[in-house]
Backbone as numpy.savetxt, mean C-alpha at the origin, in Angstrom:
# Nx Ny Nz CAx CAy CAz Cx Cy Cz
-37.59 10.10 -4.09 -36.62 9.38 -4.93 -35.27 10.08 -4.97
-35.55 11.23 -5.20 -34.24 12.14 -5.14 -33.74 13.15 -3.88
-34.35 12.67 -3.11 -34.22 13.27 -1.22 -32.79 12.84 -0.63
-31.80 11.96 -1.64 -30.55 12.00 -1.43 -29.65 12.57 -1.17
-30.17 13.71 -2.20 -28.96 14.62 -2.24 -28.89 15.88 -1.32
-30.15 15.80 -0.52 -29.86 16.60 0.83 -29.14 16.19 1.53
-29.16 16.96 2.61 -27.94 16.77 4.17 -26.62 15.88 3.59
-26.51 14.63 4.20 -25.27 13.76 3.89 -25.66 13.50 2.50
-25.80 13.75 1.54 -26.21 13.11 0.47 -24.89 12.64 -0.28
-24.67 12.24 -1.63 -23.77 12.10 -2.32 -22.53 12.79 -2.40
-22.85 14.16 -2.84 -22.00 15.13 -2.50 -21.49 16.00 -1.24
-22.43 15.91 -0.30 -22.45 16.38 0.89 -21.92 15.60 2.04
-21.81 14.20 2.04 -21.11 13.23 3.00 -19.62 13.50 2.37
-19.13 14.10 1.50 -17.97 14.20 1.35 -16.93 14.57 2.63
-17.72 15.43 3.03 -16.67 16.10 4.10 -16.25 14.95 5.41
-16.88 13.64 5.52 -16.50 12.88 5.73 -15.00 12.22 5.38
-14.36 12.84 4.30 -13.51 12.32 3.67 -12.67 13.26 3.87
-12.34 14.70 4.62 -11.64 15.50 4.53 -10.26 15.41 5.38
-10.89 14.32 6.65 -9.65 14.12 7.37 -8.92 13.36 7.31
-9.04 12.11 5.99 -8.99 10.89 5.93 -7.69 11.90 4.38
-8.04 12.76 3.85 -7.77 13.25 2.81 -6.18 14.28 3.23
-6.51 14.65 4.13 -5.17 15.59 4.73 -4.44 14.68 5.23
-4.74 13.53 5.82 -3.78 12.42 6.49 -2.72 11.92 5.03
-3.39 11.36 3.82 -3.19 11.28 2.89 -2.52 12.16 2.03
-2.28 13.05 2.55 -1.63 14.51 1.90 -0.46 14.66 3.09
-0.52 14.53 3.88 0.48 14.51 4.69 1.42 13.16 4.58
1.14 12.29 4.85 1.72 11.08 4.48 2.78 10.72 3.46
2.08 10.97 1.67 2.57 11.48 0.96 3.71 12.60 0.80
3.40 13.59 1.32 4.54 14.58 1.48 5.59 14.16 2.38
5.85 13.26 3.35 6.76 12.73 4.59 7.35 12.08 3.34
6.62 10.92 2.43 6.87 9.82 2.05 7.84 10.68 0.89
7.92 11.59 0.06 8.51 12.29 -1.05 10.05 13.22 -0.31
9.59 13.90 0.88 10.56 14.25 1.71 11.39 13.24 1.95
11.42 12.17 2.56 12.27 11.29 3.06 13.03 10.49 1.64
12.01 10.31 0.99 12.98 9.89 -0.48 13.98 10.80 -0.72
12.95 12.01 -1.25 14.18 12.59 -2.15 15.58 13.13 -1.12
15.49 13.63 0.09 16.50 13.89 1.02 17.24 12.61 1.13
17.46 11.15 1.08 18.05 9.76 1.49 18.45 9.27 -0.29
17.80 10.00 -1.17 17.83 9.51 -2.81 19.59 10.60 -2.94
20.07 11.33 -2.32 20.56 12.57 -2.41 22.66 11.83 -1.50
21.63 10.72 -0.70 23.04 10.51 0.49 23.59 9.05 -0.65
24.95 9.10 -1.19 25.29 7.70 -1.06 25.47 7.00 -0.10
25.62 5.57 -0.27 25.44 4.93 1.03 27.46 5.14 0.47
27.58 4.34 1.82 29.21 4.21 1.69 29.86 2.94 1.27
29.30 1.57 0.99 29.76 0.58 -0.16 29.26 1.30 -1.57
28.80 2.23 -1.98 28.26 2.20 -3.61 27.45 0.79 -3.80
26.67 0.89 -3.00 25.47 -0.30 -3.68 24.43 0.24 -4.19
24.07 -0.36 -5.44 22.95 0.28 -5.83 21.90 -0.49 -5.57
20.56 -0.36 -5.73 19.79 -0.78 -5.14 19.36 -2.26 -5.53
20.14 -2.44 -7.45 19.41 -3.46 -7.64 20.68 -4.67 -7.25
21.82 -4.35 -6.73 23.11 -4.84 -6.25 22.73 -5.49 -4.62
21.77 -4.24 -4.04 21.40 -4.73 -2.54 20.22 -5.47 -2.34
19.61 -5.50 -3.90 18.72 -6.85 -3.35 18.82 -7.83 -4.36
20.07 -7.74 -5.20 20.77 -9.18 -5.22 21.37 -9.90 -4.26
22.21 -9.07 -3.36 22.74 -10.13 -2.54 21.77 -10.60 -0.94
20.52 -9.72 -1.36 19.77 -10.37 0.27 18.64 -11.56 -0.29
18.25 -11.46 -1.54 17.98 -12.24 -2.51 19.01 -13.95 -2.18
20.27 -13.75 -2.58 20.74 -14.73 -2.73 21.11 -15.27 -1.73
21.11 -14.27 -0.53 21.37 -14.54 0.97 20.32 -15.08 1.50
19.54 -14.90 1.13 18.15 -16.14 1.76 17.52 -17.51 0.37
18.83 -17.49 0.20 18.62 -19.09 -1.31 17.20 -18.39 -2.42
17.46 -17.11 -2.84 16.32 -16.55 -4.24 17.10 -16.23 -5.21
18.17 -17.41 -5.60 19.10 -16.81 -5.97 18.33 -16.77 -7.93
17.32 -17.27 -8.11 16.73 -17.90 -9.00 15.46 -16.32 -9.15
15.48 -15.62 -8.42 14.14 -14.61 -8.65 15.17 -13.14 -9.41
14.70 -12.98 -10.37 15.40 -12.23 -11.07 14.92 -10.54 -11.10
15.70 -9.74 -11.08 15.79 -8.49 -10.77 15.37 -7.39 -11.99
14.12 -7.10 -12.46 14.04 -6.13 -13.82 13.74 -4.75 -13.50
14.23 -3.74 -14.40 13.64 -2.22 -14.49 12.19 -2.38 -15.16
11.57 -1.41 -13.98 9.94 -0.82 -14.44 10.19 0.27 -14.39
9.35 0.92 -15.56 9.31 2.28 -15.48 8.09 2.95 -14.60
8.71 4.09 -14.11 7.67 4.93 -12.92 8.11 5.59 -11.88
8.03 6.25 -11.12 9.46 6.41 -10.17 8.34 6.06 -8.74
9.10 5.48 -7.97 8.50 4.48 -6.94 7.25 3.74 -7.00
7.44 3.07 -7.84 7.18 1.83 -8.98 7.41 0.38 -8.55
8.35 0.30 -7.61 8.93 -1.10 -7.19 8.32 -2.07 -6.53
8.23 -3.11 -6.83 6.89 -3.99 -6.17 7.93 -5.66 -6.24
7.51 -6.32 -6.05 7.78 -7.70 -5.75 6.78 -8.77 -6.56
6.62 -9.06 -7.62 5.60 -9.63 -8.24 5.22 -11.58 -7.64
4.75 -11.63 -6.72 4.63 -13.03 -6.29 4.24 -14.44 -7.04
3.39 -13.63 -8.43 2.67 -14.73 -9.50 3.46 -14.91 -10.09
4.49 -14.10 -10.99 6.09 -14.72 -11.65 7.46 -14.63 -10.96
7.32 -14.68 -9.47 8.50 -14.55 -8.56 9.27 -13.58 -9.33
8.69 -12.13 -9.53 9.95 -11.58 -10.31 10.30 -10.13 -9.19
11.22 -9.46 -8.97 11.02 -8.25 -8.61 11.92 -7.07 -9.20
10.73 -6.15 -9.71 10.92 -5.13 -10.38 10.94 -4.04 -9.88
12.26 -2.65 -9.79 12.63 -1.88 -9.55 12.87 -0.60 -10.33
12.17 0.45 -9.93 12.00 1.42 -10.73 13.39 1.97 -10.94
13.99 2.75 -11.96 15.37 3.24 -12.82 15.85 3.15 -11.61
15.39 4.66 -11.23 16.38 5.27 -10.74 16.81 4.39 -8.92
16.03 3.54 -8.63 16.22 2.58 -7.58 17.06 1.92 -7.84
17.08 1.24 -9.03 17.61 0.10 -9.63 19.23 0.32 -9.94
19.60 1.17 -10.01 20.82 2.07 -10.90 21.55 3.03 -9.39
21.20 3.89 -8.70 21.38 4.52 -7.84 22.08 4.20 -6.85
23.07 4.47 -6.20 24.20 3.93 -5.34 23.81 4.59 -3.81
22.29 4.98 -3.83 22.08 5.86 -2.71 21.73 5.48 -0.78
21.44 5.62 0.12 20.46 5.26 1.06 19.00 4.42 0.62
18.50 5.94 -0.42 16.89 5.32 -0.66 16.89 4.35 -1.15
17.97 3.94 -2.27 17.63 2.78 -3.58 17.75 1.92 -2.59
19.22 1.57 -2.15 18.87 0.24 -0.93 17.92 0.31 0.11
17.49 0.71 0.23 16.29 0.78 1.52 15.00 0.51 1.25
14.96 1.07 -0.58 13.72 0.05 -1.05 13.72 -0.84 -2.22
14.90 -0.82 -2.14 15.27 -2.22 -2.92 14.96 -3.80 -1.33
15.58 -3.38 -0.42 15.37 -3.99 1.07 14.02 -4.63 1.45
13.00 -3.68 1.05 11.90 -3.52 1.42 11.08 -4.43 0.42
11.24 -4.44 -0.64 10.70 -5.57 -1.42 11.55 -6.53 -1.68
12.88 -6.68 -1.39 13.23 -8.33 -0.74 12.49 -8.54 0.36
12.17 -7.92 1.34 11.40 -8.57 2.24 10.67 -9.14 2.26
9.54 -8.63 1.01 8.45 -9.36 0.25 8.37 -10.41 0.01
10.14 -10.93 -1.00 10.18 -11.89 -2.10 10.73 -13.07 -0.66
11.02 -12.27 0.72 11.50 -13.74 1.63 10.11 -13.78 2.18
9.29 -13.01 2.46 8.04 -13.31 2.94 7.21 -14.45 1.92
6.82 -14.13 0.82 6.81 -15.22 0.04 7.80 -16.40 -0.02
8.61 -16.46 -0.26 9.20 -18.04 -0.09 9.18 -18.85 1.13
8.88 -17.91 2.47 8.62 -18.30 3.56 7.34 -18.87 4.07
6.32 -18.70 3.38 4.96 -18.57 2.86 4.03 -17.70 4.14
4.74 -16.73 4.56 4.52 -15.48 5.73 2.80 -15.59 5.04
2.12 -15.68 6.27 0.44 -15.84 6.22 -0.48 -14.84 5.59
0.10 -13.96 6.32 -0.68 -12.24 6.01 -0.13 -12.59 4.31
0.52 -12.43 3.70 0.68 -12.29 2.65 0.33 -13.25 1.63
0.22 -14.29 2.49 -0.65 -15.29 1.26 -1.70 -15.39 1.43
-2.80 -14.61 2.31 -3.94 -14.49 2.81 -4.49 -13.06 1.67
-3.46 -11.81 1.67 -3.72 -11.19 0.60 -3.73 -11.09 -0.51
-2.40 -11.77 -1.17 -2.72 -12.35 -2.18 -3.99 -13.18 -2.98
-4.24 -14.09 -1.65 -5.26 -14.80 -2.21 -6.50 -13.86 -2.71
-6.90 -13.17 -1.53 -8.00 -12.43 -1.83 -8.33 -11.39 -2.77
-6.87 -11.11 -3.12 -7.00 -9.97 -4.44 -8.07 -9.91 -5.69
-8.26 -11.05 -6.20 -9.38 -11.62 -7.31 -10.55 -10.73 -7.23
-11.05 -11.25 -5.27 -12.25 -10.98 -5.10 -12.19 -9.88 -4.90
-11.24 -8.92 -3.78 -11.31 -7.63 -3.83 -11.40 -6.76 -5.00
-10.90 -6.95 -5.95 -11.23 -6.53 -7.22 -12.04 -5.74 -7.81
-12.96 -7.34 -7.69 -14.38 -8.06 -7.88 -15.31 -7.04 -7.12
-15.38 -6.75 -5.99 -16.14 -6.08 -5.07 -15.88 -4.63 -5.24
-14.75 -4.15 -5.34 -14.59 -2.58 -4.79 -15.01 -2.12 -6.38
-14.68 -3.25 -7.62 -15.19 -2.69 -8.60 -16.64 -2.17 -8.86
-17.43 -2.85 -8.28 -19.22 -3.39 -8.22 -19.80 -2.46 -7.39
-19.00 -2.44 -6.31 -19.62 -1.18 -4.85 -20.20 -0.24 -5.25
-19.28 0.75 -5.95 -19.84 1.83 -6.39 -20.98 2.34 -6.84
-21.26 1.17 -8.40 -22.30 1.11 -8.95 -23.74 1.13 -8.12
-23.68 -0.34 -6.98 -24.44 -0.96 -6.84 -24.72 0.10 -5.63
-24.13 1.18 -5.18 -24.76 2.12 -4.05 -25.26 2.69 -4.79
-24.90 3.48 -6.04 -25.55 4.51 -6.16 -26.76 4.08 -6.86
-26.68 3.16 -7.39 -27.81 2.36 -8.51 -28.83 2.08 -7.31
-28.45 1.79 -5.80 -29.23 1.63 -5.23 -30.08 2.87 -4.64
-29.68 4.26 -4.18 -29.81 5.23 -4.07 -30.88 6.02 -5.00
-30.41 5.77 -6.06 -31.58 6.56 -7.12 -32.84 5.55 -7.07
-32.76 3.85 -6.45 -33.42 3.40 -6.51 -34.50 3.26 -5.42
-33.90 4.13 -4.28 -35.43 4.61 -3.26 -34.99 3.27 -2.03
-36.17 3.50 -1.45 -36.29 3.04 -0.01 -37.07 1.82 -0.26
-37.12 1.50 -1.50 -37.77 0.32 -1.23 -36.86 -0.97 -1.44
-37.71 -2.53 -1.51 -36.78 -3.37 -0.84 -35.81 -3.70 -1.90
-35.80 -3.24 -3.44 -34.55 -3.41 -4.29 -34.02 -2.52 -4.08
-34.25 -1.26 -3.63 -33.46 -0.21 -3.80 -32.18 -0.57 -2.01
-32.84 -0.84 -1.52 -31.89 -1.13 0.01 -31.20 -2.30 -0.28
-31.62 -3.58 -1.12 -30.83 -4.48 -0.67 -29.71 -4.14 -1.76
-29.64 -3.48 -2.69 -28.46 -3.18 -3.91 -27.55 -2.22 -2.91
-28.32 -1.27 -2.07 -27.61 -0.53 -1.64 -26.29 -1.14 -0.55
-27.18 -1.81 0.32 -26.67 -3.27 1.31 -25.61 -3.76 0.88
-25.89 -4.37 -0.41 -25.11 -5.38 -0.97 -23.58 -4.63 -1.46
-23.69 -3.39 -2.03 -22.55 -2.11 -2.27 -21.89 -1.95 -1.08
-22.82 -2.09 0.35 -21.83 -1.66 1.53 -21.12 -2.77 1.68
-21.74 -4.32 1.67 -20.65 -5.49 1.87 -19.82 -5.36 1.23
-19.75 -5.36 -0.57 -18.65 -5.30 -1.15 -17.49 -4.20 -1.03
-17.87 -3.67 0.00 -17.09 -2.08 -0.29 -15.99 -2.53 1.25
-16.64 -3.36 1.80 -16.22 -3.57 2.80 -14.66 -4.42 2.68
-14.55 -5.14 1.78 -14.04 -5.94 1.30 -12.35 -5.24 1.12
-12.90 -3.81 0.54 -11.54 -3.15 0.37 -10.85 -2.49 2.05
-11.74 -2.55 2.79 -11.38 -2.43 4.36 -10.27 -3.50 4.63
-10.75 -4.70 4.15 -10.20 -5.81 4.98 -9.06 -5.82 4.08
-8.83 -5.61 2.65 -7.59 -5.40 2.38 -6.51 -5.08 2.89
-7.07 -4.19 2.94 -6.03 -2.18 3.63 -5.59 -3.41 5.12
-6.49 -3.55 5.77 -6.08 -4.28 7.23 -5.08 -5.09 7.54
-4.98 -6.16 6.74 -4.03 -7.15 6.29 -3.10 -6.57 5.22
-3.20 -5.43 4.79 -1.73 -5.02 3.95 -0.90 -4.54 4.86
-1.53 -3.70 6.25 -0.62 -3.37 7.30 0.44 -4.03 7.69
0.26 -5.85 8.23 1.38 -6.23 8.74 2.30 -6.95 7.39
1.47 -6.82 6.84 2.54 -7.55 5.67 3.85 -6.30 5.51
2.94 -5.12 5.28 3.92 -3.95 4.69 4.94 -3.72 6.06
4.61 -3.92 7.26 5.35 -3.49 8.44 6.39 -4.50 8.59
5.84 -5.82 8.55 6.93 -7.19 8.71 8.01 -6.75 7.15
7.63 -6.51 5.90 8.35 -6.26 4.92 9.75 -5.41 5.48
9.03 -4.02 5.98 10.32 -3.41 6.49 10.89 -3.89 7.93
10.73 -4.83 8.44 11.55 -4.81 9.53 12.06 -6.04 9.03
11.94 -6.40 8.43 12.57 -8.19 7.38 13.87 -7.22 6.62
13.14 -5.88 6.20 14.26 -5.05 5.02 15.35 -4.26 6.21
15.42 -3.96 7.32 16.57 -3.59 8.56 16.77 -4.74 8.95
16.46 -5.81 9.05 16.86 -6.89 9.32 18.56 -7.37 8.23
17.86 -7.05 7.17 18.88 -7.38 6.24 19.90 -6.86 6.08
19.36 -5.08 6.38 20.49 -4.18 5.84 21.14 -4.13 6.66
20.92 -4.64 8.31 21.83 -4.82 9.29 23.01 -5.71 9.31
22.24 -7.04 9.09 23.07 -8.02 8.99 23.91 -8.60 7.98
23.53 -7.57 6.73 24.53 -8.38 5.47 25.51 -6.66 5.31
25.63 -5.65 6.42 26.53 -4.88 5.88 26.38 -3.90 5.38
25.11 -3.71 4.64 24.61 -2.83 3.51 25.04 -1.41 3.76
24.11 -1.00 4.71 24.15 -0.02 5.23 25.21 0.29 6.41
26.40 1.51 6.82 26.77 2.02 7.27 25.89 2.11 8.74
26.72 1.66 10.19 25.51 2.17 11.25 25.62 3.78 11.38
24.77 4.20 12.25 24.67 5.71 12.40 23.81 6.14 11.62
24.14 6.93 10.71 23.28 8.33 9.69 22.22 7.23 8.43
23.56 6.17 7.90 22.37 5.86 7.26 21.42 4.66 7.47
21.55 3.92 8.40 20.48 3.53 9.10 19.13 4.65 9.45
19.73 5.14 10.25 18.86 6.12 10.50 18.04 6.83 9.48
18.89 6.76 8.53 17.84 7.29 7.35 16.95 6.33 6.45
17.36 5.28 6.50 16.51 4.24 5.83 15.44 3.70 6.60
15.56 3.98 8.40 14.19 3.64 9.12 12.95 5.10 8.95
14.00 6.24 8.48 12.58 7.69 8.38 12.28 6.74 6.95
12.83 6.73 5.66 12.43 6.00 4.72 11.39 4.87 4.69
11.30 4.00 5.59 10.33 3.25 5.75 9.15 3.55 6.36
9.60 4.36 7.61 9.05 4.81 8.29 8.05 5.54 7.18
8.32 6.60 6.89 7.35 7.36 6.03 6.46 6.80 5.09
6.90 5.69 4.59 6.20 5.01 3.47 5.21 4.23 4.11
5.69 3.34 5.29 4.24 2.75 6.37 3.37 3.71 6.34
3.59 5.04 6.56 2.48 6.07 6.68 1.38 5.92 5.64
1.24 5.80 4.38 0.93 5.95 3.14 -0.06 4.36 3.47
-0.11 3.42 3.86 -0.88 2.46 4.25 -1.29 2.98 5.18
-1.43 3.19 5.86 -2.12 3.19 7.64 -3.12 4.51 6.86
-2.40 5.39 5.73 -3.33 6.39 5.63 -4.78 5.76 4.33
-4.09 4.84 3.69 -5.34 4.22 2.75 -6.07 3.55 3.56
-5.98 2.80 4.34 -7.12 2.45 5.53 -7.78 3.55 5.67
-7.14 4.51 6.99 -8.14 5.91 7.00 -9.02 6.22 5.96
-8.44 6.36 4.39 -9.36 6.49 3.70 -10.46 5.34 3.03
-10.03 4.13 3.30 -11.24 3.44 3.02 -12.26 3.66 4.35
-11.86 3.67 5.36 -12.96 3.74 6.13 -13.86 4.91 6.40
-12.71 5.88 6.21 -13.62 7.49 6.20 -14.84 6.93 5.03
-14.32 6.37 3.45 -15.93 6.46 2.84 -16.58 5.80 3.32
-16.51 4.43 4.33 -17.47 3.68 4.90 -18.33 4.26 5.54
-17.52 5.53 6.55 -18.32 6.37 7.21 -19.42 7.33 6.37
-19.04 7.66 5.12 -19.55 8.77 3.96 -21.00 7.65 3.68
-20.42 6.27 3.51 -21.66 5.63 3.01 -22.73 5.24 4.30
-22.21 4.89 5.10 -23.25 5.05 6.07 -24.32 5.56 6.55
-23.37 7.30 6.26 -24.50 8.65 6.44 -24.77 8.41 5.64
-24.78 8.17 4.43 -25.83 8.37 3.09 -26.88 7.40 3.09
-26.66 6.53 3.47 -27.46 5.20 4.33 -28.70 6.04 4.96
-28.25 6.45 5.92 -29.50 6.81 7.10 -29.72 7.94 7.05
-29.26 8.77 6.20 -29.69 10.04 5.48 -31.09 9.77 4.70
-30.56 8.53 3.70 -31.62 8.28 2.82 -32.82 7.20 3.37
-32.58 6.66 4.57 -33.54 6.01 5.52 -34.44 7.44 6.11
């Protein structure tokens, strides 16, 4: 019953998660580097961020989706259920590279939505259920685990790996949404002016650039635990 917690067991399939965990630590650190170094450059109109995605906003007819401060610092999201998009202070206020570059980046969002861009109404939709599942997974492995090799104890366990799976397919489909976002957000900052060519272009593609990292690395880590649950799977087989 309790032959789990040998070899890959609970605690021991961890190390499954170690490379999935430094990617994630690296990522992060690119993603804080490239802010705060581009948070540091003004751009050369003085736009602030919530100025540069008013006018790419109104430049693609959103002239109606309204612009609020959230508190948090890179915080900024695109809310699709009340068409609203909210920008953390110092984004919102800041006359810098970074603020427009991710102020950019979630207009991209708010034209991907009005455009009704697939990937993104495909994730949206599914959010409910993902929820639903990655909440339940957990339980239902380990509930299955203490519950042995027999046929309730495998199919709870089973049933934890489908739902867990669920947060895979998330992560998968957040990729091109988040990638089309920023090349929708240089799209803009090209063509409406925003940005200066040369230095700060260049700095608002490491800016994106770095932040794609930070997805491509939550995949890695959902799948590294897929891998963690697996071995614990046929560990405990």
């Amino acid at each position: 019953m309790y032959g789990y917690y040998g070899g890959y067991g609970y605690y021991g399939s961890m190390i499954f998660l170690i490379p999935a965990i430094v990617f994630t630590m690296i990522a992060q650190a690119k993603v804080n580097a490239a802010y705060s170094r581009y948070a540091r450059v003004a751009n050369q109109r003085r736009m602030t961020g919530a100025q540069a995605a008013r006018l790419i906003l109104d430049k693609n007819g959103m002239n109606d989706v309204p612009i609020e401060v959230v508190g948090g610092r890179l915080s900024d999201h695109y809310d699709p259920r009340n068409r609203v998009m909210r920008l953390s202070e110092e984004v919102y206020s800041q006359p810098s590279v970074a603020s427009v570059c991710i102020a950019a980046h979630e207009a991209g969002h708010a034209i991907q939505h009005s455009t009704n861009y697939s990937p993104l109404t495909l994730r949206n939709g599914i959010v409910p259920i993902v929820n639903l599942c990655s909440g339940a997974s957990w339980p239902l492995l380990i509930i299955g685990l203490i519950a042995g090799t027999g046929t309730m104890g495998s199919f709870l366990f089973n049933l934890g790996v489908l739902f867990f799976t669920t947060t895979i397919l998330f992560q998968l489909i957040t990729l091109p949404v988040e990638f089309n976002a920023s090349r929708r957000a240089m799209q803009q900052l090209e063509a409406l002016g925003i940005l200066e060519r040369g230095e700060e272009e260049r700095g608002a593609k490491k800016v994106l650039s770095a932040a794609a990292l930070t997805y491509v690395a939550a995949l890695a880590m959902a799948v590294s635990n897929l891998i963690r649950i697996l071995a614990m799977r046929n560990r405990r087989d």
